[in-house]
N, C-alpha and C positions, 0 to 999 in steps of 0.2 A: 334498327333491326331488333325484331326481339331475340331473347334468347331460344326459344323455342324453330326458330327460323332460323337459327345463325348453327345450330345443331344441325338439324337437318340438313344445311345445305354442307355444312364438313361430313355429314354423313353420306350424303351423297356423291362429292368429292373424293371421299377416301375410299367406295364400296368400286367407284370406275375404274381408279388408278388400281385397286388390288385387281380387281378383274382385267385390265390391261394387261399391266405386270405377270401375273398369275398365268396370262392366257400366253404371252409371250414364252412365260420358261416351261410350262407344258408342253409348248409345240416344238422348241428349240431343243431341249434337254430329254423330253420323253417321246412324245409323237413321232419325229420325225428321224431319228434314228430308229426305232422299231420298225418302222415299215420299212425305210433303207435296209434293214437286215432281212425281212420277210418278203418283200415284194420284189418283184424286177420294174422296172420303168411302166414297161405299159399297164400294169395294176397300179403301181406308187403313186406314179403323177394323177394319173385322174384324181385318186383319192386324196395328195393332198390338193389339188385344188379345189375339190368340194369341200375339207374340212375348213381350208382355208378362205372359200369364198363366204362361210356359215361363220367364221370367227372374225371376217374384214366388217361385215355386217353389225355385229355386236361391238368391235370396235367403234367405230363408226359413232355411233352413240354413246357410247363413253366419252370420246374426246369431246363431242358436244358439251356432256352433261362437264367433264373436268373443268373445258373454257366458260362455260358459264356459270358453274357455281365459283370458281376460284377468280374469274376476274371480279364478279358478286361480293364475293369476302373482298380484295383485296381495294376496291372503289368505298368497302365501308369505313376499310382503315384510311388509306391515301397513300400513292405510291409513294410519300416522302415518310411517312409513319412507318411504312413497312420494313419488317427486319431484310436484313440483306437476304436473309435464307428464302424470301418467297420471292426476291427479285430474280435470284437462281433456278428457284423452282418454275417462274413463269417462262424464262428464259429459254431453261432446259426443255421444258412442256411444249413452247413452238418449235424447240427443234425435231423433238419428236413428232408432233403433229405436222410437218411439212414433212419429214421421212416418212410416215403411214401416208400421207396423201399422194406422195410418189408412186411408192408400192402399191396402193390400192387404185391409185389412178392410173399407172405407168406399167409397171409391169406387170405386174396380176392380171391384168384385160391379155396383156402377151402369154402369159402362162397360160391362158384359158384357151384363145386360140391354135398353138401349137398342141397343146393335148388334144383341141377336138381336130385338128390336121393327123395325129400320132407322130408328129413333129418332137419325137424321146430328146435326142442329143439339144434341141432347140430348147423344149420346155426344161429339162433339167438345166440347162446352163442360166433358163433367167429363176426357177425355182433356189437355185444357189443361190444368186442375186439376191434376193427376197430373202432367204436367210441370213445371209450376213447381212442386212439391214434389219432385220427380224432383232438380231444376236446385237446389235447398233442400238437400236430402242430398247433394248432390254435394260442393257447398263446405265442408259440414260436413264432410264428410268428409276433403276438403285440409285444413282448420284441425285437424283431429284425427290426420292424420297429421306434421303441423307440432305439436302437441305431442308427438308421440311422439319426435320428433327431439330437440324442446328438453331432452326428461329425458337424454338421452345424451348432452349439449356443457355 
């Protein structure tokens, strides 16, 4: 691989994971508490599930672009080459992407429904859900970028 290629694809790697990450503590930490305080149900939920069907989407392609730029690097090295930290990383990286596929396959399609029912107590009980999976991927996410450091020191 050249170098010019081997750049790129951590530059690729690194721009998804921040925009994962990124996207997760916005939502968690900023978005989603704001409107909980400004909106009632019937205005909230729609809206986060538009913001959120517009951020599952963009996810979506991130994880793509993470599994194949990072399984890419790590087949140049060889799983037995590799430092323990990307074993962690890749580890952590499917746990996350089987939790997002959940979410995005599983409940989000139910959040969607029961808003356009005005099914409030319904959709807010699986939009909780989502959240604490949301709040789940996030931290995975800090431990997975905490191994990515450890392979480097």
């Amino acid at each position: 691989m050249t170098p010019n290629l081997h750049a790129i694809l951590v530059l690729l790697h690194l721009l998804s994971a921040i925009l994962w990450i990124g996207g997760m503590a916005f939502a968690h930490y900023v978005f989603r508490p704001t409107v909980a305080q400004m909106l009632e149900p019937p205005q909230r939920l729609p809206l986060i599930a538009a913001v959120l069907g517009r951020f599952f989407r963009i996810v979506a392609v991130a994880v793509v672009v993470l599994l194949a730029t990072g399984i890419t690097l790590l087949v140049q090295v060889g799983m037995a080459n590799a430092p323990i930290g990307w074993h962690i990383m890749l580890t952590l990286g499917l746990v996350m992407t089987a939790i997002f596929g959940f979410i995005n396959h599983g409940l989000f399609p139910k959040l969607r429904r029961h808003v356009a029912d005005k099914a409030w107590p319904a959709a807010a009980a699986v939009q909780n859900r989502i959240r604490v999976l949301v709040y789940t991927n996030l931290w995975l996410g800090l431990l997975t970028v905490a191994a990515a450091v450890s392979a480097r020191y």
